[in-house]
C-alpha positions as CSV (number, residue, x, y, z in Angstrom):
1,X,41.8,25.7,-23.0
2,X,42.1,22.5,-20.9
3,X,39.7,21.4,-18.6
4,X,36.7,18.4,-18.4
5,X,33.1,18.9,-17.6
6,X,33.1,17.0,-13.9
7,X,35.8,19.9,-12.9
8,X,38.3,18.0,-12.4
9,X,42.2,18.2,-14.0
10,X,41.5,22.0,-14.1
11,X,45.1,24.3,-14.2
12,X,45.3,27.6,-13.1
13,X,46.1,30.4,-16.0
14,X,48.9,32.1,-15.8
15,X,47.4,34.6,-18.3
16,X,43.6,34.7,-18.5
17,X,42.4,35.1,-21.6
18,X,41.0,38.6,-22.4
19,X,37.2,39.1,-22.7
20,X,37.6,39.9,-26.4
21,X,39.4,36.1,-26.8
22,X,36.6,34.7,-24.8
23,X,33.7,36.1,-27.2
24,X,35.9,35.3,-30.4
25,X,35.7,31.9,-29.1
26,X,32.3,31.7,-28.5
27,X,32.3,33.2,-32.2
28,X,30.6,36.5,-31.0
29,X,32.8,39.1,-32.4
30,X,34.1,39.1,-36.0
31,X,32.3,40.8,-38.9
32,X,29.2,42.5,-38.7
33,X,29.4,41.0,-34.5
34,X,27.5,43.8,-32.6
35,X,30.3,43.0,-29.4
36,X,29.5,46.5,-28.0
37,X,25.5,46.2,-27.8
38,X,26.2,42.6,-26.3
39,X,28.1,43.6,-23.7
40,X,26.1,46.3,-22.5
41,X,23.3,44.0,-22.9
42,X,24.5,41.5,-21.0
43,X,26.1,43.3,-18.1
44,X,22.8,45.7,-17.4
45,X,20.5,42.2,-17.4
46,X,18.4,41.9,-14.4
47,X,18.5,37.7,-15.5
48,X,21.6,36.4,-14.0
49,X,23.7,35.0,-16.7
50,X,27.2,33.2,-17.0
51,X,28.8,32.2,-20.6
52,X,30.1,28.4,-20.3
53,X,32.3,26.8,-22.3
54,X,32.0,22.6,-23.6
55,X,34.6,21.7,-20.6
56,X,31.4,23.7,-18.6
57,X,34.3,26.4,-17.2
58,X,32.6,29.9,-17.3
59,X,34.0,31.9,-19.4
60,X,32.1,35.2,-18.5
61,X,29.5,36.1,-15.8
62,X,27.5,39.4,-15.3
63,X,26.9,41.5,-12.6
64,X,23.6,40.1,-11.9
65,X,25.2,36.5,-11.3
66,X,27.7,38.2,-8.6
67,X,25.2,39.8,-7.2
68,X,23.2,36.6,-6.5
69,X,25.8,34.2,-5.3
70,X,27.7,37.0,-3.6
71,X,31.0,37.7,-5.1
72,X,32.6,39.4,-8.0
73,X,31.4,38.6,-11.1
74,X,35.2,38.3,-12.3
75,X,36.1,35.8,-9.7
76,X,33.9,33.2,-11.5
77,X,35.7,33.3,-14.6
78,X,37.0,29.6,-15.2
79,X,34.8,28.5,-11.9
80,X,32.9,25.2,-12.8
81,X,29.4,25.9,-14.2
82,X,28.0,23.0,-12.5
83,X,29.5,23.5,-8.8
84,X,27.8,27.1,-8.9
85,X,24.6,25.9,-9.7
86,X,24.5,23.0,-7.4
87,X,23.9,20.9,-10.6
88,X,26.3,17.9,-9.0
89,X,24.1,16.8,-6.3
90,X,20.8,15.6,-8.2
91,X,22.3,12.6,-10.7
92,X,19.2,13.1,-13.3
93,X,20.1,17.0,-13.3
94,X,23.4,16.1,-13.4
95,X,23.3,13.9,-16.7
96,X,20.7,16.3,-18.5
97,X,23.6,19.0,-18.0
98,X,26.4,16.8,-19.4
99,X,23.9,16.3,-22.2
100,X,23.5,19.7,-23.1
101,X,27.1,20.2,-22.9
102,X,28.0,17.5,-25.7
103,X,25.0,18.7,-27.7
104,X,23.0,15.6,-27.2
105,X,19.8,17.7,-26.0
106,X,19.1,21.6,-26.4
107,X,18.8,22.9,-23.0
108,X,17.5,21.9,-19.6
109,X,15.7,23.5,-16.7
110,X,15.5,22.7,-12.8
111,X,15.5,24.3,-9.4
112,X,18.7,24.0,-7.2
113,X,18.9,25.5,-3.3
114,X,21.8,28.6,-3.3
115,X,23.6,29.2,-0.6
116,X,22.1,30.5,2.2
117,X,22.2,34.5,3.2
118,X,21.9,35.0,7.2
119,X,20.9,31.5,7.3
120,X,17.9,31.8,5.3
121,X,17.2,29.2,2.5
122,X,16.8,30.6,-0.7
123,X,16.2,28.6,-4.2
124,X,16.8,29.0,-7.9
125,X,15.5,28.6,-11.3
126,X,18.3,27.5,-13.2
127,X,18.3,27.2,-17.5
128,X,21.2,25.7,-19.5
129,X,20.6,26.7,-23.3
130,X,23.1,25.9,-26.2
131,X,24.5,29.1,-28.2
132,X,23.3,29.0,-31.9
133,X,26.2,27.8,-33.2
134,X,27.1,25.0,-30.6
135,X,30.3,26.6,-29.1
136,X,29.3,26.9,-25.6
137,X,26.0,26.8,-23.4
138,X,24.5,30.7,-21.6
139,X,23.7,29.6,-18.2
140,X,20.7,31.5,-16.1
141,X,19.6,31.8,-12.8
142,X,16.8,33.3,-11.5
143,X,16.2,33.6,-7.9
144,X,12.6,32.5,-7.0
145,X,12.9,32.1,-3.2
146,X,9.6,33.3,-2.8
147,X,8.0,31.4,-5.3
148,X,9.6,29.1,-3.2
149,X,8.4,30.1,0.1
150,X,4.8,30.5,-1.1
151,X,5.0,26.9,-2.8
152,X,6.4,25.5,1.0
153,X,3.3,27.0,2.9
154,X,0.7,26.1,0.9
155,X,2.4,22.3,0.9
156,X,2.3,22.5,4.7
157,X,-1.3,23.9,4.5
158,X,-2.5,21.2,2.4
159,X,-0.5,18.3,4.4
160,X,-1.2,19.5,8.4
161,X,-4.5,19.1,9.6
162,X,-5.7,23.0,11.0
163,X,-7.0,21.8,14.6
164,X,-4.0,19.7,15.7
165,X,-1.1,21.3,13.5
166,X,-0.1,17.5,13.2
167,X,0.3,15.8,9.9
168,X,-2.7,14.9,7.8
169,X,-3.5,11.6,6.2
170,X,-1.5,13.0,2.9
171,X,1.5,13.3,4.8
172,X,1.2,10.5,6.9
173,X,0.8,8.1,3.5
174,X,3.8,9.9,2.2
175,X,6.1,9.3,4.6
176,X,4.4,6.2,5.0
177,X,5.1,4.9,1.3
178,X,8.3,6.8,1.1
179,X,9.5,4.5,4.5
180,X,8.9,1.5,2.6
181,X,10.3,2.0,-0.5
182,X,13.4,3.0,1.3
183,X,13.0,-0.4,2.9
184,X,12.5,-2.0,-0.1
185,X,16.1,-0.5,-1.7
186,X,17.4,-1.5,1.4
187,X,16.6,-5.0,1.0
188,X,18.0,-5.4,4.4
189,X,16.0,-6.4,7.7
190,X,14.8,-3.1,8.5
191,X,10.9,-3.4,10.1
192,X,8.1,-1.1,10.6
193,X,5.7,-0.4,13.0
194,X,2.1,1.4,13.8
195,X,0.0,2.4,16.2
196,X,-3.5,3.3,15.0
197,X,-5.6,4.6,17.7
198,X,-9.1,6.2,17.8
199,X,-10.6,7.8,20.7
200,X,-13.2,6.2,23.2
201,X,-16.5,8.1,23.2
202,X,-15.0,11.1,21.6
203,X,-18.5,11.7,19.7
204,X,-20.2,12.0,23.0
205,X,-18.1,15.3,23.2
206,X,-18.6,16.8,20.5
207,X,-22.6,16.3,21.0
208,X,-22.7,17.7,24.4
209,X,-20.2,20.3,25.0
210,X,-20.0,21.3,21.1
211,X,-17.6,21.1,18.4
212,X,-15.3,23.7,20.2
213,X,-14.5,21.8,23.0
214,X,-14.2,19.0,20.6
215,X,-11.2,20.8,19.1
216,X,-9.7,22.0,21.7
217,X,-9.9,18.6,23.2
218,X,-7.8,16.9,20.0
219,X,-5.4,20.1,20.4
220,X,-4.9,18.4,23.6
221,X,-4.5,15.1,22.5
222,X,-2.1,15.8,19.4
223,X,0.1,17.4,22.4
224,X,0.3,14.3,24.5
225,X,1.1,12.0,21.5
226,X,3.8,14.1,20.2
227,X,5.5,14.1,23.8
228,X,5.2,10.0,23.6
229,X,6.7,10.1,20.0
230,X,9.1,12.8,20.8
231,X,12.1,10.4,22.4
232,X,11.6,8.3,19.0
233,X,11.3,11.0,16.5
234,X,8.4,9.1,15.5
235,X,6.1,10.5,13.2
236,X,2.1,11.6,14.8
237,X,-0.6,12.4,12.6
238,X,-4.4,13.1,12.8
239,X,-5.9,10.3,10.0
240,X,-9.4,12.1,10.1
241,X,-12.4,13.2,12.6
242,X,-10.5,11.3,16.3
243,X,-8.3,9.6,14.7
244,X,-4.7,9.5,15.2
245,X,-1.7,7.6,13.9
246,X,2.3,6.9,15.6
247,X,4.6,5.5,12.4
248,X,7.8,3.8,13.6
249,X,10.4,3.7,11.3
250,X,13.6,1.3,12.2
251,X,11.1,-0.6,14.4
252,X,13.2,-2.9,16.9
253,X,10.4,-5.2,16.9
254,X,6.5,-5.5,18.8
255,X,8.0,-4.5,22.4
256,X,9.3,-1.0,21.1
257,X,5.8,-0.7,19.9
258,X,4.0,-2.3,23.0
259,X,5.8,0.6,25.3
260,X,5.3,3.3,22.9
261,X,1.2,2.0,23.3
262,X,1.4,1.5,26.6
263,X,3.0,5.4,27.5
264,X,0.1,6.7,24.9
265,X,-2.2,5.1,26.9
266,X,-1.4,6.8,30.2
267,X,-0.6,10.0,29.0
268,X,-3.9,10.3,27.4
269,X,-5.6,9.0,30.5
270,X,-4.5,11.8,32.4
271,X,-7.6,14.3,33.0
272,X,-7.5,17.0,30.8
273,X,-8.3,20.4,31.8
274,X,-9.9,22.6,28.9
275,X,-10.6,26.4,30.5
276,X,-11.1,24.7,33.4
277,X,-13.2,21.8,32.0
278,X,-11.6,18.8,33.5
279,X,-12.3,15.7,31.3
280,X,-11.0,11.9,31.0
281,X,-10.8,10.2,28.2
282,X,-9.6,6.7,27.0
283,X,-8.2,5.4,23.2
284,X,-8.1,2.0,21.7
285,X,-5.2,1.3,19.6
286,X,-4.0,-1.4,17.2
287,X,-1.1,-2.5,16.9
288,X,0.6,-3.5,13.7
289,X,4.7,-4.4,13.6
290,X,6.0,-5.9,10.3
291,X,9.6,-6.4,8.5
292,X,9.6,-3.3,6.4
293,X,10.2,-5.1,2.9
294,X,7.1,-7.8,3.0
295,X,4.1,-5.4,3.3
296,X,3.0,-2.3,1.5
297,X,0.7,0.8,3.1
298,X,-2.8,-0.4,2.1
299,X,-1.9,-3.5,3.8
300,X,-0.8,-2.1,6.6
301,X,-3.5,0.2,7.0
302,X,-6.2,-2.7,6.2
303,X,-4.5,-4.6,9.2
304,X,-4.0,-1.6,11.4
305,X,-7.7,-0.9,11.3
306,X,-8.7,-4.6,11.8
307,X,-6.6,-4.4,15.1
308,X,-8.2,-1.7,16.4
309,X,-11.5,-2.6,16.0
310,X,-10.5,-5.9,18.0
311,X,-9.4,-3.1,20.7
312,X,-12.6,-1.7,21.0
313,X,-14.6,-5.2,20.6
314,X,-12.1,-6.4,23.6
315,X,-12.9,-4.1,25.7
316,X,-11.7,-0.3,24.8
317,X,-9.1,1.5,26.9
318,X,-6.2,-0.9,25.3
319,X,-4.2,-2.0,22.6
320,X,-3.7,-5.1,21.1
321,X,-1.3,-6.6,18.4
322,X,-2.2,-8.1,15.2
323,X,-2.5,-11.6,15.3
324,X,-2.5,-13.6,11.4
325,X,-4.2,-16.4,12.9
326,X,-7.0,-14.2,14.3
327,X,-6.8,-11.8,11.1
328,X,-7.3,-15.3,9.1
329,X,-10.2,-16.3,11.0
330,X,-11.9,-12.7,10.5
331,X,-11.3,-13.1,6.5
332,X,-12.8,-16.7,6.6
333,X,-15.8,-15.2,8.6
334,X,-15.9,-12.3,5.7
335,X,-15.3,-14.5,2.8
336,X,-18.2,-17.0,4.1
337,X,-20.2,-14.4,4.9
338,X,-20.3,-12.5,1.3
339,X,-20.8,-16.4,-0.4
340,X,-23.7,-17.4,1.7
341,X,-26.0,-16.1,-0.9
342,X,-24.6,-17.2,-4.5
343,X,-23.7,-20.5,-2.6
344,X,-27.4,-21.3,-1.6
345,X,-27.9,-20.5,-5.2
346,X,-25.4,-23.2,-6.8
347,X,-27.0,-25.7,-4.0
348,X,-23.7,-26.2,-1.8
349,X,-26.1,-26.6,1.4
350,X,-27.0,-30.0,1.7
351,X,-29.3,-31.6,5.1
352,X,-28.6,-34.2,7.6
353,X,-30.8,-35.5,9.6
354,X,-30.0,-36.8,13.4
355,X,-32.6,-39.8,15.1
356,X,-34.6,-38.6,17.8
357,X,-35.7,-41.7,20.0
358,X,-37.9,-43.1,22.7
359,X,-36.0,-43.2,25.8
360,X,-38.1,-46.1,27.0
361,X,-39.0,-47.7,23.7
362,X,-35.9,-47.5,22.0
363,X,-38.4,-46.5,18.7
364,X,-37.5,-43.6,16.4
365,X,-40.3,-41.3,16.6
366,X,-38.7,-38.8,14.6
367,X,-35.5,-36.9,13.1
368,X,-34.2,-33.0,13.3
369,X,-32.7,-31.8,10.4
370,X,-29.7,-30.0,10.5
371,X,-28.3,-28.0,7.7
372,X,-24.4,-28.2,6.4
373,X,-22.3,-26.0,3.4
374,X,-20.6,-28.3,0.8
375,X,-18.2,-25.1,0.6
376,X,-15.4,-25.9,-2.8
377,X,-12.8,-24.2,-0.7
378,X,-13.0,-24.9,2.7
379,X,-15.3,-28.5,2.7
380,X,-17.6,-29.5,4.7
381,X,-19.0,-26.5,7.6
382,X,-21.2,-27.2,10.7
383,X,-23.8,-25.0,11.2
384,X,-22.1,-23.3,14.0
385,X,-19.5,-22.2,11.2
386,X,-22.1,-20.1,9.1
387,X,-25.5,-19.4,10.7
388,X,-24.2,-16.4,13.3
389,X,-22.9,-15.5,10.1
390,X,-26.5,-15.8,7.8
391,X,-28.5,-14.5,10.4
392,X,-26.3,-11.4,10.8
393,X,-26.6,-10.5,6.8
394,X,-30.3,-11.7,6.6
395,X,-29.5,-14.3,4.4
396,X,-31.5,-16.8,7.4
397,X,-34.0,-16.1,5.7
398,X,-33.7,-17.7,2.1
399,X,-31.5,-20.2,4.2
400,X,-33.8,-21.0,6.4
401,X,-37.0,-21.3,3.7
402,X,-34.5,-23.9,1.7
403,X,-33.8,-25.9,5.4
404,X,-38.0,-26.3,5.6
405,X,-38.7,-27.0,2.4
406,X,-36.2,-29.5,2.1
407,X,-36.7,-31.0,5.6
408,X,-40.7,-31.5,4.6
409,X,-40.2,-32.7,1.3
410,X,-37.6,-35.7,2.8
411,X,-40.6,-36.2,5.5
412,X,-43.2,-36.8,2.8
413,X,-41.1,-39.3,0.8
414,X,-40.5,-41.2,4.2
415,X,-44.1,-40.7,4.9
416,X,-45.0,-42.5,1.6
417,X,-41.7,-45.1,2.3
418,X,-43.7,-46.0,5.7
419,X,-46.8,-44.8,6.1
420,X,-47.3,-47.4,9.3
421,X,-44.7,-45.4,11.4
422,X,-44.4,-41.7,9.8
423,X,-41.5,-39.0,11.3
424,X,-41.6,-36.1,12.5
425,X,-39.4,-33.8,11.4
426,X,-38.0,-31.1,13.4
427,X,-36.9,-28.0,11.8
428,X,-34.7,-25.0,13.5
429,X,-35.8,-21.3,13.1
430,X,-34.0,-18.5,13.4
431,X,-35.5,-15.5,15.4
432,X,-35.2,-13.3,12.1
433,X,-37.3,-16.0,9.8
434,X,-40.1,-14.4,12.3
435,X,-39.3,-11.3,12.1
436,X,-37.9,-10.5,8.3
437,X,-40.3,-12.6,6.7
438,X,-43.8,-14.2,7.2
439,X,-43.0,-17.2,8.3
440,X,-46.7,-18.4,9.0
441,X,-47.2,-18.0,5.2
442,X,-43.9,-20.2,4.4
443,X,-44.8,-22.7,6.4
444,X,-48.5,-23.0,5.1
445,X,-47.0,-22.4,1.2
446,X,-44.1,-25.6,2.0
447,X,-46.7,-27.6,3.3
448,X,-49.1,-27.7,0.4
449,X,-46.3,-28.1,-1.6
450,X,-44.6,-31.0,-0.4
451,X,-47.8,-32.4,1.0
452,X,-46.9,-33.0,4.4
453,X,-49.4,-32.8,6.7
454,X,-48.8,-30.4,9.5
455,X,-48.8,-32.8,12.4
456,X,-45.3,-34.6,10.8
457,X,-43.6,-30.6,11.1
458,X,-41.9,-29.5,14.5
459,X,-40.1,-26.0,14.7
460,X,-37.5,-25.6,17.1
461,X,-36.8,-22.2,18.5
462,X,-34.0,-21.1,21.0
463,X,-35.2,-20.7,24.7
464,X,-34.1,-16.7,24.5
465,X,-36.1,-16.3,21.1
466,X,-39.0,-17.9,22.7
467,X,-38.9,-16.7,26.2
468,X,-40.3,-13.0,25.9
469,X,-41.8,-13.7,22.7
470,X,-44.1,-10.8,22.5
471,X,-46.7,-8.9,19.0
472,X,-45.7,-10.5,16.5
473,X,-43.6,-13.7,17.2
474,X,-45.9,-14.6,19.8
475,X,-48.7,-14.3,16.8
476,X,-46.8,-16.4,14.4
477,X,-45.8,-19.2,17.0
478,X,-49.8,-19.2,17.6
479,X,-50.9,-19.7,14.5
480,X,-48.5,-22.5,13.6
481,X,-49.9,-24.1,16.1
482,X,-53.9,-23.8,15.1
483,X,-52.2,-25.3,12.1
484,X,-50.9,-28.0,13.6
485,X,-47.5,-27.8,13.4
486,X,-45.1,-28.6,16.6
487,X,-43.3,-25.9,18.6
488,X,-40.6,-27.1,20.5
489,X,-38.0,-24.8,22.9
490,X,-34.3,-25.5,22.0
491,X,-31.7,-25.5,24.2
492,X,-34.3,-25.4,27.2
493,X,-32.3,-24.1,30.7
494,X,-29.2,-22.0,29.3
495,X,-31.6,-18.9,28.4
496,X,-34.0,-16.8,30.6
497,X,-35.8,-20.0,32.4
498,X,-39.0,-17.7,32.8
499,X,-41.1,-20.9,33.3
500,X,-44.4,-18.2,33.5
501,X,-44.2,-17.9,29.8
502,X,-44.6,-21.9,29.4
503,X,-48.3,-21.8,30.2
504,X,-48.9,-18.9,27.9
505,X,-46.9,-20.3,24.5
506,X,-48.0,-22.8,22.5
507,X,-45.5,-25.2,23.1
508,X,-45.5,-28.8,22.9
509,X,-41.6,-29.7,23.4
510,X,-38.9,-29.0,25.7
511,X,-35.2,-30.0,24.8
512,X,-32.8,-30.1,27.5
513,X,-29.8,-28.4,26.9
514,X,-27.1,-31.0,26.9
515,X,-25.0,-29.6,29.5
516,X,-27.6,-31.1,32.1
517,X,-27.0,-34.3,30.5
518,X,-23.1,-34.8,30.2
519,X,-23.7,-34.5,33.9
520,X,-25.2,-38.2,34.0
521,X,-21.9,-39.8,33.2
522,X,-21.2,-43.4,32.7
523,X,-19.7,-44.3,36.5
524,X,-20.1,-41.2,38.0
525,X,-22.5,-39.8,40.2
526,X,-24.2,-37.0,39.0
527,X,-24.6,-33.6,40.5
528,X,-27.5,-34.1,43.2
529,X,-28.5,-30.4,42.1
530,X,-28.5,-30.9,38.2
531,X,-30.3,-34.0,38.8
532,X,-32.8,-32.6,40.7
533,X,-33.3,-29.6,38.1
534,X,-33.7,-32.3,35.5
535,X,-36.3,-34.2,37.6
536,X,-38.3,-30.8,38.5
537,X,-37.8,-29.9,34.7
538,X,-39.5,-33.0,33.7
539,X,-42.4,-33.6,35.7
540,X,-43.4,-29.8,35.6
541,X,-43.6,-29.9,31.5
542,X,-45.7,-33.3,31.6
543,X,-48.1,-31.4,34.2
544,X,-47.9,-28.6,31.7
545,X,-48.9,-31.6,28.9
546,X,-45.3,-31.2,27.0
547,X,-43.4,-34.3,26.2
548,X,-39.2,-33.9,27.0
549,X,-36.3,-34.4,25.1
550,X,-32.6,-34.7,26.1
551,X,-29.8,-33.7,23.8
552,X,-26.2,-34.8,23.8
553,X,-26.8,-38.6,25.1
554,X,-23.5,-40.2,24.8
555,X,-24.1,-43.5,26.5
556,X,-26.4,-46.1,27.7
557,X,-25.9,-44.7,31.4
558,X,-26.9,-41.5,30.3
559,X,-30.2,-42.8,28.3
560,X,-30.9,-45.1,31.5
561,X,-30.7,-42.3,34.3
562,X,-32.9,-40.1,31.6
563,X,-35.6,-42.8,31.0
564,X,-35.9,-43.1,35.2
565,X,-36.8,-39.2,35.7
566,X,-38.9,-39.6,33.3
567,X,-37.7,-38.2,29.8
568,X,-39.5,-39.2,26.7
569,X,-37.1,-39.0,24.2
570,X,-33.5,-38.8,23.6
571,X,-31.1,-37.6,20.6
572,X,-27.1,-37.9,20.4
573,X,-23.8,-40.1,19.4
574,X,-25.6,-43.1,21.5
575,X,-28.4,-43.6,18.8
576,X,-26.7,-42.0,15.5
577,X,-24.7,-39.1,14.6
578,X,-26.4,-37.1,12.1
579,X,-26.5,-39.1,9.1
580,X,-27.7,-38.3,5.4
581,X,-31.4,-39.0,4.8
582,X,-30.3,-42.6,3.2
583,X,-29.5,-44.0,6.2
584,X,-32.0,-42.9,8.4
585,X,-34.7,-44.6,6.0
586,X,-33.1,-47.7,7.4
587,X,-34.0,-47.5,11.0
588,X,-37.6,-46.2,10.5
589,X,-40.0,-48.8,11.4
590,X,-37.0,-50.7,13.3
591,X,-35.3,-50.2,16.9
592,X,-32.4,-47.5,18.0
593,X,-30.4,-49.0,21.0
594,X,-33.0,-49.3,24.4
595,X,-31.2,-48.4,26.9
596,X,-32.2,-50.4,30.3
597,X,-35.2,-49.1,32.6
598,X,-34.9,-50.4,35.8
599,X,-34.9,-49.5,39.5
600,X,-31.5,-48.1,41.0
């Protein structure tokens, strides 16, 4: 008998062998061979069954195989095992049947599709199992389209959400991971794309007109998207609660995605009319294109998310694109933000202290201390760099306690350095330092501590925090001063300017906001209103019995138009930039740059 396994090379008989020289083949008749009870066996099986040769060329099929592929059992004698069991198309099915063939493994099981009857799908169970003596393999098929059907809609079930009939976040990661490896096997330029988009205010919905209307409302929704994604065969589906993903596979790059964002936007702010319920609503969406074989699904997803929360924090009712540079700012911002703590700890925060000066003296009457982060990875941070970030995770607090009790413990050493001319030091504090801890008590504990007296201490609080200061900060402020430390108002003009609340705080110090003074440039003539502010500013806090203080003086200029409307003390790059504590120990006792007082 001549043939191969793959089919192939296969000649037509001119005399088919009988069915008695097939079964003496197979070694099924001969003595004591029970040929008549196999026969009727096998022809009255339900289990549709085929005898296959080694070459894998049937050699006898029952009725119940006919039956099931449609055609007479005795026109798939010499038929290729493998092409009626669809075994050819899957290569790992493919080699586990040549393997049973040669006898290199005993049998092998797997489901194939058959052919289709009035265009219905229908699937198989399919067994190849050598004979007992190795001559030939018994093939079996047994049709479990229902099984079949029953496994399909419970996958669909468990992989579309119920309310939308869209896609759920199973299928979505699915066809999301099975896009990239694709990709990846590729390894050409395909590129990839997302939109990520939640809705604006959908909550409010669901809390006023009910969780029905909520539903029906996403019904709605999952509608419009699939119409945007329809042109694109792009894939929409419902991530959770509102919202909603648009994967573009074969992405021709950000301004496919841009108009695919831009037509999801306007469909969906379209009213919407639920049972006569008109409605309007809005999404964000983020934006996220990428070459296909550099990124992976949770990085997409991480990014995706980012993006849309910079939607909403723009603005809402838009998309925007991810931007590395942006994304790599946000990671500094977390990475600082979640090492504030241990490095406060390890002692990365070190103080510098900037001069603060006698406008009309030229004397140093005292310094403000002003914290910085020895960070090992990034260097060395300005406190614009980390505070937002301390007082939004509390850690202000600790933060802040270090700032005073190293700021007081430098005064008392300079204090005992040069007793004839002490400093004061001026400390910042956070609004939080009053409110999440007691900062009265701090203060008091630092000061016995260090030992220096309370008179050498000035806190310096923002005009916002102070202005409105109400219960307890209001308190706290008061008592510092019966103790006898300084209260000064930082930043004085950019906040509230609720100059009512100056007669009722106990404040000793205003500090003009720089901007006023980079107004009083060297050679130019300054604003006649800013300088009139200033001048008001002045002589209403020395009616009031405060003393003044400019920030930012750059020049002599600026110090000499200051000293003339009266200001009594000055701090900026004209005297000293903030230096360590070192080298402000060499100007106390001696003379900062005057600047000239004179008429005109």
């Amino acid at each position: 008998m001549s043939g191969t396994p793959d089919g192939q090379g296969l000649a037509p008989r001119t005399t088919p062998p009988s069915i008695t020289q097939r079964h003496t083949a197979l070694g099924i008749e001969g003595p004591g061979a029970p040929l008549a009870d196999y026969r009727a066996a096998f022809q009255a099986a339900r289990l549709a069954m085929a005898v296959v040769n080694r070459d894998g060329l049937v050699l006898d099929a029952n009725p119940a195989l006919g039956a099931l592929l449609g055609t007479d059992p005795a026109r798939l004698a010499d038929r290729s095992a493998a092409d009626l069991a669809g075994l050819r198309e899957d290569p790992a099915q493919w080699a586990a049947y040549l393997a049973v063939l040669r006898g290199e493994r005993p049998r092998m099981r797997c489901t194939r599709p058959l052919p289709p009857v009035a265009g219905a799908p229908r699937w198989a169970e399919i067994s190849v199992e050598r004979t007992a003596d190795g001559r030939g393999v018994l093939l079996c098929l047994t049709d479990v389209t229902e099984r079949a059907d029953l496994q399909a809609r419970l996958r669909h079930l468990e992989m579309h959400d119920p309310v939308t009939r869209l896609p759920n976040r199973s299928l979505f990661f699915e066809r999301l991971a099975g896009a990239l490896e694709q990709a990846g096997r590729a390894r050409g330029g395909a590129r990839i794309g997302l939109c990520y988009l939640d809705l604006d205010g959908f909550k409010a919905v669901n809390d006023t007109l009910g969780h029905r209307v909520g539903d029906r409302l996403l019904g709605a929704v999952a509608g419009r998207l699939t119409e945007c994604a329809a042109p694109g065969g792009h894939l929409v589906a419902r991530l959770g609660g509102d919202e909603f993903a648009l994967l573009v596979e074969d992405s021709r790059g950000t301004d496919q995605l841009c108009e695919l964002a831009e037509r999801v936007l306007a469909a969906l702010q379209r009213p919407f009319d639920l049972g006569g319920q008109r409605m309007s609503l809005s999404a964000s969406i983020g934006l996220v294109e990428r070459p296909a074989a550099e990124t992976h699904a949770t990085w997409l997803m991480q990014a995706a998310d980012t993006t849309l929360y910079w939607a909403k924090a723009d603005g809402r009712a838009r998309w925007t694109l991810f931007d590395p540079e942006r994304n790599a700012h946000r990671m500094t911002r977390q990475a600082l933000s979640s090492t504030l703590r241990p490095a406060l700890e390890r002692g990365e925060f070190v103080l510098d202290y900037q001069p603060l000066v006698g406008l009309v003296d030229g004397v140093v009457h005292g310094v403000e201390a002003l914290v910085r982060w020895q960070h090992p990875q990034f260097g060395r941070l300005s406190p614009n760099r980390f505070i937002s970030l301390a007082e939004e995770n509390g850690a202000i607090v600790p933060l802040g306690r270090w700032v005073l009790e190293a700021a007081c413990r430098q005064g008392r050493r300079w204090q005992l350095a040069h007793p004839a001319n002490p400093l004061v030091v001026s400390v910042n504090v956070a609004v939080r330092q009053v409110w999440d801890s007691d900062l009265v008590a701090d203060v008091a504990a630092i000061l016995a501590r260090t030992g220096l007296p309370p008179r050498l201490l000035q806190l310096e609080l923002t005009e916002s925090a102070v202005m409105g200061s109400a219960g307890r900060p209001l308190e706290a402020l008061q008592q510092l001063s019966d103790m006898g430390v300084a209260i000064a108002i930082d930043d004085f003009g950019t906040g509230y300017s609720n100059l009512a609340y100056l007669s009722r705080l106990p404040v000793s110090t205003l500090k003009l906001d720089g901007s006023f003074v980079r107004g009083f440039r060297a050679g130019e003539q300054p604003n006649p209103a800013d300088q009139t502010i200033v001048e008001a500013l002045v002589e209403l806090a020395h009616r009031l019995g405060l003393t003044v203080t400019a920030e930012c003086v750059e020049s002599a200029e600026q110090a000499d138009r200051l000293a003339r409307i009266g200001c009594d003390t000055g701090q900026g790059w004209f005297y000293s930039r903030p230096v360590s504590a070192d080298r402000v120990s060499a100007l106390v006792g001696g003379y900062a740059p005057a600047p000239a007082v004179g008429s005109g």
